[in-house]
MOPAC internal coordinates of N, CA, C and O (Angstrom, degrees):
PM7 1SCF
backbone

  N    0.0000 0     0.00 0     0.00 0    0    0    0
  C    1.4416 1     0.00 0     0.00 0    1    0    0
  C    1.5276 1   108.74 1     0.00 0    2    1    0
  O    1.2310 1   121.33 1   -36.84 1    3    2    1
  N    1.6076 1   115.06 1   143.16 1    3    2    1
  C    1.3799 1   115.14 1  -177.15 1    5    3    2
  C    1.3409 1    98.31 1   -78.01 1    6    5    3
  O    1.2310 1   129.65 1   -20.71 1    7    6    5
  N    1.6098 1    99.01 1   159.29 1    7    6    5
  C    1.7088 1   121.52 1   175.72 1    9    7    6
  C    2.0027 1    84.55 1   -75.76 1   10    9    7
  O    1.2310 1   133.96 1   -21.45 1   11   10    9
  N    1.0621 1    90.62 1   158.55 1   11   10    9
  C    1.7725 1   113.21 1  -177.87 1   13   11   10
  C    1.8805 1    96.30 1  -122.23 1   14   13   11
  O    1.2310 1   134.75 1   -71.83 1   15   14   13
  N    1.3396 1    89.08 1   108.17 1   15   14   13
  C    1.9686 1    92.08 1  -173.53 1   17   15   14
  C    1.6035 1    82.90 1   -96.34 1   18   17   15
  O    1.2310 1   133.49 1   -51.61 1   19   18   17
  N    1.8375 1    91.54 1   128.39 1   19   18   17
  C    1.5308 1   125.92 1   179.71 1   21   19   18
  C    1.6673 1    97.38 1  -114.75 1   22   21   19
  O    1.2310 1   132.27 1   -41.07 1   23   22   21
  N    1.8482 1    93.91 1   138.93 1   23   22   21
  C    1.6559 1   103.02 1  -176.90 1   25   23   22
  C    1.7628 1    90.56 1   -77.56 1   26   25   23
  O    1.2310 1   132.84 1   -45.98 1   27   26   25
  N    1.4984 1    92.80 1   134.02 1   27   26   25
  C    1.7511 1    95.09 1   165.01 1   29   27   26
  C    1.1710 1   128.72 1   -62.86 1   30   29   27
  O    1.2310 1   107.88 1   -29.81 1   31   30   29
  N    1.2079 1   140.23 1   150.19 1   31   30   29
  C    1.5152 1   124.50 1  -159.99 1   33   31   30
  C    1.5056 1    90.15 1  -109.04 1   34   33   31
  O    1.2310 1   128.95 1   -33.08 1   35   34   33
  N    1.4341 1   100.35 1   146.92 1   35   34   33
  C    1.5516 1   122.71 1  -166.61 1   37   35   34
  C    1.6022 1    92.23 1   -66.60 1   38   37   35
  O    1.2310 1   126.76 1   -12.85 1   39   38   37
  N    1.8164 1   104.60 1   167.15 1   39   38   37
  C    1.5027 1   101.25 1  -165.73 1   41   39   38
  C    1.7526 1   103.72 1   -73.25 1   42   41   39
  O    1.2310 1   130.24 1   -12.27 1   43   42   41
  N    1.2181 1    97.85 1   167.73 1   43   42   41
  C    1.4620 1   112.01 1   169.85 1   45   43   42
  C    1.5222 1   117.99 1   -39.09 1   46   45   43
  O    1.2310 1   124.48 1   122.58 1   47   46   45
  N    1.4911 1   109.01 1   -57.42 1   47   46   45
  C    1.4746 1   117.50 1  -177.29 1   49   47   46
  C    2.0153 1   107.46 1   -42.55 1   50   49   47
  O    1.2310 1   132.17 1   126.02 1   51   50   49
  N    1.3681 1    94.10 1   -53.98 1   51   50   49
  C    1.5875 1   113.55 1  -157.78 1   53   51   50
  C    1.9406 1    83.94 1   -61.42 1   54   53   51
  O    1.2310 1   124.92 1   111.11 1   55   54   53
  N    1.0259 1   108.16 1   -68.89 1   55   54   53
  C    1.7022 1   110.77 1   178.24 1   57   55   54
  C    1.4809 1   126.16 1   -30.95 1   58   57   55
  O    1.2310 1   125.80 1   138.75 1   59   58   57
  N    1.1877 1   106.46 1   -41.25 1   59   58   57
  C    1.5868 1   125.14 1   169.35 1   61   59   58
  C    1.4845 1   120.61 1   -58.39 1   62   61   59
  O    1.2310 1   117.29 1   140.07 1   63   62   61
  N    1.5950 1   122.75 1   -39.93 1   63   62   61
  C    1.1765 1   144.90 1   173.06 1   65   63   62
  C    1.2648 1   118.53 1   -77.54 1   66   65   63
  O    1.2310 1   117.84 1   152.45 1   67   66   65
  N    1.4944 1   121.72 1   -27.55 1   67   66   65
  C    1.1048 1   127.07 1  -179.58 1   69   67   66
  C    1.2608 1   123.84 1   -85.34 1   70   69   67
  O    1.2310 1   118.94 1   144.68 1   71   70   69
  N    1.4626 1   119.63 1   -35.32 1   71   70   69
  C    1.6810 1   136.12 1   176.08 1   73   71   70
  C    1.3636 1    96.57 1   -89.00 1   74   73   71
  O    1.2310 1   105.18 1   170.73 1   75   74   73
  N    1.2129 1   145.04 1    -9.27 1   75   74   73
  C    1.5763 1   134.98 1  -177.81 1   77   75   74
  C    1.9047 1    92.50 1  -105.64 1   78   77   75
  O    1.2310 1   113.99 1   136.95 1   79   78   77
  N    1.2234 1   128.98 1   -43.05 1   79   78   77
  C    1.0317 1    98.78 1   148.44 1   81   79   78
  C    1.4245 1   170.08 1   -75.98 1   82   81   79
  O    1.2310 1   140.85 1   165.11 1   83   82   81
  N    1.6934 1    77.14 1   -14.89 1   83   82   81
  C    1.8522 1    95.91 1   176.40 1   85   83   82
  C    1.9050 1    93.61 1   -84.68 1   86   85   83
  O    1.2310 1   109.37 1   130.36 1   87   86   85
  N    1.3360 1   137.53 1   -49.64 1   87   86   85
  C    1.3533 1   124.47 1  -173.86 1   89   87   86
  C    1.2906 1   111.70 1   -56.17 1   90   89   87
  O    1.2310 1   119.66 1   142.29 1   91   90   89
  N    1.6049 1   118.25 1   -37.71 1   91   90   89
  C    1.6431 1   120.83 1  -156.12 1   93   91   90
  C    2.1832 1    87.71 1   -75.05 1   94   93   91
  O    1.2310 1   122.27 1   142.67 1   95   94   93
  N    1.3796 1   113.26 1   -37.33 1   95   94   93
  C    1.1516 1   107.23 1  -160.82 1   97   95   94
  C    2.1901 1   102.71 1   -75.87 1   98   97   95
  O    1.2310 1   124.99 1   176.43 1   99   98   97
  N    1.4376 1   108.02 1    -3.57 1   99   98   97
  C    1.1421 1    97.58 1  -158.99 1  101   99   98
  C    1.8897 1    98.87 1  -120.84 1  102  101   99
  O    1.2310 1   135.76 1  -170.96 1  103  102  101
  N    1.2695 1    87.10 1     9.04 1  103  102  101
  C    1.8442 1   110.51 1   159.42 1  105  103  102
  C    1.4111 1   121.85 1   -89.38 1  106  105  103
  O    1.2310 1   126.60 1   149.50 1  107  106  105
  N    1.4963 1   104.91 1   -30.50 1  107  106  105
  C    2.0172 1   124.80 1   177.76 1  109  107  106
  C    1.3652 1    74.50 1    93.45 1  110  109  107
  O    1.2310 1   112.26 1   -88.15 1  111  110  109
  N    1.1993 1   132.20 1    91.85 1  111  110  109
  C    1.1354 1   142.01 1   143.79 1  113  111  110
  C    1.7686 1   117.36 1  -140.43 1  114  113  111
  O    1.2310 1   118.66 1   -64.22 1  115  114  113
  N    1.6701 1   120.17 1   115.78 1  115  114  113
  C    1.4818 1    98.81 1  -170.80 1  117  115  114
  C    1.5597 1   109.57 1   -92.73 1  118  117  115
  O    1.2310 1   128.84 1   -41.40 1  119  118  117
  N    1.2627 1   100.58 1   138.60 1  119  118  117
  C    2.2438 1    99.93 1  -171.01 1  121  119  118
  C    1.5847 1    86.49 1   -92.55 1  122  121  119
  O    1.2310 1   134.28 1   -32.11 1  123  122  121
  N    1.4805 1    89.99 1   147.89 1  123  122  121
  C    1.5548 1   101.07 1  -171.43 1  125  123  122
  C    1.5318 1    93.32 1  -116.70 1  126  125  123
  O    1.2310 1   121.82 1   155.21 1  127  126  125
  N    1.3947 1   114.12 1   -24.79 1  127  126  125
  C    1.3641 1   107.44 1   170.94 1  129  127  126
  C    1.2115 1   118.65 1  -173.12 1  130  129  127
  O    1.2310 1   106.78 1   -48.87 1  131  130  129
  N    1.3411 1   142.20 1   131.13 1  131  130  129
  C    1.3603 1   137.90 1   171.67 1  133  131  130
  C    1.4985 1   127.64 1  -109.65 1  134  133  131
  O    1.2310 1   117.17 1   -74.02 1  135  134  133
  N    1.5319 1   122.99 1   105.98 1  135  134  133
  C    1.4011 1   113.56 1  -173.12 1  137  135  134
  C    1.1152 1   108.99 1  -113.73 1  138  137  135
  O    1.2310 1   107.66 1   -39.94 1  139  138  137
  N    1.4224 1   140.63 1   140.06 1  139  138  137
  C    1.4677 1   166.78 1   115.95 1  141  139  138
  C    1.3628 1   125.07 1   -24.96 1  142  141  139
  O    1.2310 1   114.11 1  -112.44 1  143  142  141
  N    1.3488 1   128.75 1    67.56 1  143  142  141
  C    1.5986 1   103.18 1   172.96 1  145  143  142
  C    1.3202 1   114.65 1  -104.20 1  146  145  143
  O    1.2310 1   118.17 1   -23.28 1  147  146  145
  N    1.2322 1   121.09 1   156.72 1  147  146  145
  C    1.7077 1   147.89 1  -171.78 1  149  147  146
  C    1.6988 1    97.20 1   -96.19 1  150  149  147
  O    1.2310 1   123.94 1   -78.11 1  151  150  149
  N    1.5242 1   110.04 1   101.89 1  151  150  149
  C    0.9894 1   113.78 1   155.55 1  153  151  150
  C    1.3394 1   154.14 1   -79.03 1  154  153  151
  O    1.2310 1   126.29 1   -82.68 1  155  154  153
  N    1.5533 1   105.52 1    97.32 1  155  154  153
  C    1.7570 1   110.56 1  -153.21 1  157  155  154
  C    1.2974 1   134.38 1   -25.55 1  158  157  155
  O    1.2310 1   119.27 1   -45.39 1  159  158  157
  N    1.3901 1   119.01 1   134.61 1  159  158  157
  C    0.9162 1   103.40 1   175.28 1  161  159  158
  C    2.0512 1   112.14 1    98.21 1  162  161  159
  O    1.2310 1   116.86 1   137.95 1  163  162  161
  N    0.9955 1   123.58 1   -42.05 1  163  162  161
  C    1.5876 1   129.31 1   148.15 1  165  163  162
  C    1.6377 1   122.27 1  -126.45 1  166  165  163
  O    1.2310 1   128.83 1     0.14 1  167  166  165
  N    1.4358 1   100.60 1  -179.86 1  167  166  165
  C    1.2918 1   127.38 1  -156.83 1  169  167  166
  C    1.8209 1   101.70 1   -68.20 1  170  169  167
  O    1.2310 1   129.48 1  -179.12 1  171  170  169
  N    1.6297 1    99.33 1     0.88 1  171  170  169
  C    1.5226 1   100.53 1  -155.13 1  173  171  170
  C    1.1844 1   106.66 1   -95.99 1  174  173  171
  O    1.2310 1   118.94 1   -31.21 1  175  174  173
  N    1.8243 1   119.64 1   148.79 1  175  174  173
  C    1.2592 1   127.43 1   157.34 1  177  175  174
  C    1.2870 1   142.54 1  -103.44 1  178  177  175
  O    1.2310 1   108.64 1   -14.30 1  179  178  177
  N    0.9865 1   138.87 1   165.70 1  179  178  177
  C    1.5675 1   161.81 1   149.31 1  181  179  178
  C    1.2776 1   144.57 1   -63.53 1  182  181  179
  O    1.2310 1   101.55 1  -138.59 1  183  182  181
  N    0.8850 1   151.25 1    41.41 1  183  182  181
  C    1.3828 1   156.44 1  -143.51 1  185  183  182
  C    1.8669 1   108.31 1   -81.93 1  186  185  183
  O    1.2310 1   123.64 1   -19.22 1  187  186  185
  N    1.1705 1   110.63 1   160.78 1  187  186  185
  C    1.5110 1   116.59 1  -175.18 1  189  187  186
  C    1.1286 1   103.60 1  -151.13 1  190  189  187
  O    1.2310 1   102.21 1   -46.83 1  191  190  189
  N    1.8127 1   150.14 1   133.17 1  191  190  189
  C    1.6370 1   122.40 1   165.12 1  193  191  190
  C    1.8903 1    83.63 1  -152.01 1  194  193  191
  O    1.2310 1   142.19 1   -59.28 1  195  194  193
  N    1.2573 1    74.51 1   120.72 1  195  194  193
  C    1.5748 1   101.02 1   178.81 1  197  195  194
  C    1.8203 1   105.54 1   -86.94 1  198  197  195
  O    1.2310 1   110.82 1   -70.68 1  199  198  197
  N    1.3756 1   134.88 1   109.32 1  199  198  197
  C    1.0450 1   110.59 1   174.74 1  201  199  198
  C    1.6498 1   111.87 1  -152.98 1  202  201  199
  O    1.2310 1   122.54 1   -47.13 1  203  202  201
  N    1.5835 1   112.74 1   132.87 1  203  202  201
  C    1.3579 1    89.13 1   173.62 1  205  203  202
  C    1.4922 1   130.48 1   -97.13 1  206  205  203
  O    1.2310 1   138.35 1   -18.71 1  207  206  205
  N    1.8894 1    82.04 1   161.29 1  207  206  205
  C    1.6189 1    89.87 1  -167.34 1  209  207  206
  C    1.4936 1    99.00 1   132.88 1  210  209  207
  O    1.2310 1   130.20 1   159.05 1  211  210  209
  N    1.3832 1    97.94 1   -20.95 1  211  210  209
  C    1.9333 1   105.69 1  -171.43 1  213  211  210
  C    1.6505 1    90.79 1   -81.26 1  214  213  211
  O    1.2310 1   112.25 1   162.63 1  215  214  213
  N    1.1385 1   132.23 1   -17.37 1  215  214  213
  C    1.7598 1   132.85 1  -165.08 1  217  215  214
  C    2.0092 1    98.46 1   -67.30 1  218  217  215
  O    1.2310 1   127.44 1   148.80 1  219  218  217
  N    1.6870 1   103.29 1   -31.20 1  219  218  217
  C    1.1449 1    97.79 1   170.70 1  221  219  218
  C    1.4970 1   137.97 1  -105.46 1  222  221  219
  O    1.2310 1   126.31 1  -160.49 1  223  222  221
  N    1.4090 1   105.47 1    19.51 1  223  222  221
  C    1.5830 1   110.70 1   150.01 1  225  223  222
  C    1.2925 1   138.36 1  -114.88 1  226  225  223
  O    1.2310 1   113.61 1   -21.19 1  227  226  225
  N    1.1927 1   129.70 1   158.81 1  227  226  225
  C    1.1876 1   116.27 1   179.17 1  229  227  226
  C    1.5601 1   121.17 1   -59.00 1  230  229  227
  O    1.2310 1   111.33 1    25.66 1  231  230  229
  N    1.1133 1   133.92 1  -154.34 1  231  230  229
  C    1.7166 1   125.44 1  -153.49 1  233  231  230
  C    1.6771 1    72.03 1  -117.40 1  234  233  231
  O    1.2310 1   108.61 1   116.87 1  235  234  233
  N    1.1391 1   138.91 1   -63.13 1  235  234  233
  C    1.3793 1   142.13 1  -163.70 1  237  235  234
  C    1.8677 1   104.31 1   -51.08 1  238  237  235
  O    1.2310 1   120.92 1   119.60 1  239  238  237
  N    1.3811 1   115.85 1   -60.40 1  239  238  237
  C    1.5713 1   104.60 1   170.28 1  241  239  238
  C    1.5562 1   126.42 1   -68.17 1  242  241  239
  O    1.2310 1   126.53 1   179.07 1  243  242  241
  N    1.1557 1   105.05 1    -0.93 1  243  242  241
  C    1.5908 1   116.93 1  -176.58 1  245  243  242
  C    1.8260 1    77.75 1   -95.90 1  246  245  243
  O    1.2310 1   125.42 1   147.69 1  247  246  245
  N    0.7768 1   107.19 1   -32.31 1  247  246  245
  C    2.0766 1    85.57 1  -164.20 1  249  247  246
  C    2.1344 1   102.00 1  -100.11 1  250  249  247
  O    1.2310 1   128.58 1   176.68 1  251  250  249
  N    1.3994 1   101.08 1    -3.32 1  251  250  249
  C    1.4915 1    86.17 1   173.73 1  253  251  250
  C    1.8277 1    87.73 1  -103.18 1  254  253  251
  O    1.2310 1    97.89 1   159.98 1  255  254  253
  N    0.8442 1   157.08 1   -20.02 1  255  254  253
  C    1.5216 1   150.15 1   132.04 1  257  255  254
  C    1.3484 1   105.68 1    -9.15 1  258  257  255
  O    1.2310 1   115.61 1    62.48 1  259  258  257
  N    0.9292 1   125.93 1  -117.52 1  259  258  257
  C    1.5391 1   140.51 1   144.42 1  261  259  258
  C    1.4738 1   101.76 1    43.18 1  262  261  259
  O    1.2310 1   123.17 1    79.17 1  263  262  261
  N    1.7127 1   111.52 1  -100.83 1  263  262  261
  C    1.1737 1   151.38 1  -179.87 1  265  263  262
  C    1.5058 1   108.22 1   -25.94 1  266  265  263
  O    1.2310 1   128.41 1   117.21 1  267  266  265
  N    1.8131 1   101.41 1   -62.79 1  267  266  265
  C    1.4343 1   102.48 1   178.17 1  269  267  266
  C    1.4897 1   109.96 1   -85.96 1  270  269  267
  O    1.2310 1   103.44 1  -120.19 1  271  270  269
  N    0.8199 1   148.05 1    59.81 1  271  270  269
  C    1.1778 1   153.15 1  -169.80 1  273  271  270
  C    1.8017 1    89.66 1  -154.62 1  274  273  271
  O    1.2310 1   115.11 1   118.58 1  275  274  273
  N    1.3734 1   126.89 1   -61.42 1  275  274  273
  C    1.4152 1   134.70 1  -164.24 1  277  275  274
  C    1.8727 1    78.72 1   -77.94 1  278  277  275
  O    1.2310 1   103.22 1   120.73 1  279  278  277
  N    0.9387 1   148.43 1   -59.27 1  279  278  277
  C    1.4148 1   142.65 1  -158.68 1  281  279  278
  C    1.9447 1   106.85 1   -53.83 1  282  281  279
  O    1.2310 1   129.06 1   140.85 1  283  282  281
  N    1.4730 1   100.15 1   -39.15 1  283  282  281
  C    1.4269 1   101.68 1   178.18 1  285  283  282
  C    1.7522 1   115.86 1   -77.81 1  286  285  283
  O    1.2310 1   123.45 1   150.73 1  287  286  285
  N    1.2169 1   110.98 1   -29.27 1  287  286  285
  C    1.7062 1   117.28 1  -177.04 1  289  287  286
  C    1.7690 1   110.08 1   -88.16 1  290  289  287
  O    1.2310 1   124.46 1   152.72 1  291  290  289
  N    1.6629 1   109.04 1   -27.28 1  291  290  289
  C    1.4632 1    94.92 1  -168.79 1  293  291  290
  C    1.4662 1    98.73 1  -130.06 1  294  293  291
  O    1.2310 1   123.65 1   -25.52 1  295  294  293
  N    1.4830 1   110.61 1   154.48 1  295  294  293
  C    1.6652 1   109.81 1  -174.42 1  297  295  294
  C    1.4050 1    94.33 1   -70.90 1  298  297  295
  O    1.2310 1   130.07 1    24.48 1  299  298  297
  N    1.9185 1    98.19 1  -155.52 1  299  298  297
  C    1.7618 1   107.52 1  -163.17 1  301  299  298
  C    1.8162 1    97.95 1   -75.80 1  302  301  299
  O    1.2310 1   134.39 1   145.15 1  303  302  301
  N    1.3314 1    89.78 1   -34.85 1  303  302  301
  C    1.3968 1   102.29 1  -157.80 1  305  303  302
  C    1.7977 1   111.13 1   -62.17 1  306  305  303
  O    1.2310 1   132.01 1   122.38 1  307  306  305
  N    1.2728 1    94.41 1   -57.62 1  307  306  305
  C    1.5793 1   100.71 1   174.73 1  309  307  306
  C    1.9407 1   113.35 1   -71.78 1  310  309  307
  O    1.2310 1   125.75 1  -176.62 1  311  310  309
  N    0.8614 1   106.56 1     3.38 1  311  310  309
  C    1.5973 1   112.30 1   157.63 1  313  311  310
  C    1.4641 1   118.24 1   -81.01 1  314  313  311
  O    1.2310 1   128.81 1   134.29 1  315  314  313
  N    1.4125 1   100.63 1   -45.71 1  315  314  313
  C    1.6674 1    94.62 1   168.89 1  317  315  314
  C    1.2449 1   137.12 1   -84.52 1  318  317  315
  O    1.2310 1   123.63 1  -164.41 1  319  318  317
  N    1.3806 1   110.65 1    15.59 1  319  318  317
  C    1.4273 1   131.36 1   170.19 1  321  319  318
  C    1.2120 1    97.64 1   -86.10 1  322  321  319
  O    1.2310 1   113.26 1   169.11 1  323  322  321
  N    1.2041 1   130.34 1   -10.89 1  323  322  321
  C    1.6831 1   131.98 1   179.52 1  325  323  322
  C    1.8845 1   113.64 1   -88.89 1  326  325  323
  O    1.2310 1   124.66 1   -68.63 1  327  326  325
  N    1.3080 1   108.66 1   111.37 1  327  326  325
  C    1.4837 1    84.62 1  -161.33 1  329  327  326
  C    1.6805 1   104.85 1   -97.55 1  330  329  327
  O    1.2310 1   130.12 1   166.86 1  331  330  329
  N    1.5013 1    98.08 1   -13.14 1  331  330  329
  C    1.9082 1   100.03 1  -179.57 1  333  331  330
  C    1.8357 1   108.16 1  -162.53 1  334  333  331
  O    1.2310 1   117.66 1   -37.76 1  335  334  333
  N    1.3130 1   122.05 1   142.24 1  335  334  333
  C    1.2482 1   102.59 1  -159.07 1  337  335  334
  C    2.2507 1    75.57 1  -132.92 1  338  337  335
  O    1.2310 1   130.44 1   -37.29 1  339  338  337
  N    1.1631 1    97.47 1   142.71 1  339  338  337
  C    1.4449 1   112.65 1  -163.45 1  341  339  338
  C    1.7158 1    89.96 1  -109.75 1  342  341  339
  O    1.2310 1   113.77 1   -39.35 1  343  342  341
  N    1.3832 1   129.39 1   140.65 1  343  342  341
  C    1.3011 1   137.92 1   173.70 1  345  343  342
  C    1.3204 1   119.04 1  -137.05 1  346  345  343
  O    1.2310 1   118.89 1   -77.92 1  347  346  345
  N    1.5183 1   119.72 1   102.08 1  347  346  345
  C    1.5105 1   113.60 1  -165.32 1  349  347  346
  C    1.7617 1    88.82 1  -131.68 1  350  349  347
  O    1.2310 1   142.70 1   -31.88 1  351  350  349
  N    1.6339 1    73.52 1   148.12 1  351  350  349
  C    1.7633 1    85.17 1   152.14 1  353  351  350
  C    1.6819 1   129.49 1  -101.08 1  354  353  351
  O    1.2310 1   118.88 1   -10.26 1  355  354  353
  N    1.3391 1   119.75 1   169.74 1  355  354  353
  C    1.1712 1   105.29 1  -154.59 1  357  355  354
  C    1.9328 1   111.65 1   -65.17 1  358  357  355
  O    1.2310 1   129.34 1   155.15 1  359  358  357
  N    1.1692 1    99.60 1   -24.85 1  359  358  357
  C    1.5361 1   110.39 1  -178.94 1  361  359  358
  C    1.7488 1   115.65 1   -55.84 1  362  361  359
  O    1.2310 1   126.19 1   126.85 1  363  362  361
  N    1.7309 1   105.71 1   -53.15 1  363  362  361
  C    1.0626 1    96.91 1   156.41 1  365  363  362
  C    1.4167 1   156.70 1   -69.61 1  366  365  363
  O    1.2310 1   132.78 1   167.85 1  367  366  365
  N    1.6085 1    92.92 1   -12.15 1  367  366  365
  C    1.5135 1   101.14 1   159.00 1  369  367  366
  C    1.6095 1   124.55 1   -41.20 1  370  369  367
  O    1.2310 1   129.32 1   110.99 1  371  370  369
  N    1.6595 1    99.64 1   -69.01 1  371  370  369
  C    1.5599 1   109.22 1   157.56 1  373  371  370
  C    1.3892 1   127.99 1   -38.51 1  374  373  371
  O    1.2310 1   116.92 1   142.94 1  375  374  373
  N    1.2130 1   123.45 1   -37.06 1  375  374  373
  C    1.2435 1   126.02 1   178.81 1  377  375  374
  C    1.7379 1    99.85 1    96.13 1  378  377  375
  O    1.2310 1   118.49 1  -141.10 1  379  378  377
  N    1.0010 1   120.47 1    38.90 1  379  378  377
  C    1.8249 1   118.45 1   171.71 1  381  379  378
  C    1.7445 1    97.76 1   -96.23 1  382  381  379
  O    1.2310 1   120.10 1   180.00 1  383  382  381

């Protein structure tokens, strides 16, 4: 039987950015930015998503947003490579 050549799936990081922006944008939410960092030293990540529109929810519906959005794009496993996912709006970025 032939081998079946499968496209490799882009890294985790890139995947993470992509479903938080394509879900956040298909909620009417505009992402102002989404960052990923690799926390040295383990397998673990970081997440950041700056977006407005987040100024009008609380931090708790901004993070079940989020979550289910990452629950539909990434299995169990690559979810727990996620160790904290940060949700700001652009105001608080600045600190106003």
């Amino acid at each position: 039987m032939a081998k079946v050549k499968t496209k490799p799936r882009p890294p985790l990081a890139t995947r993470i950015v992509a479903a938080l922006k394509d879900g956040l944008k298909t909620s009417g939410f505009a992402v102002e930015g989404v960052e990923v960092e690799a926390i040295k030293g383990t397998k673990v990540l970081r997440v950041t998503v700056v977006a407005r529109g987040f100024d009008k929810l609380w931090v708790t519906e901004r993070q079940d947003l989020v979550w289910r959005i990452l629950n539909q794009a990434l299995t169990r496993d690559e979810q727990l490579r996620i160790s904290m996912v940060v949700t700001l709006s652009p105001s608080e970025v600045v600190g106003v």
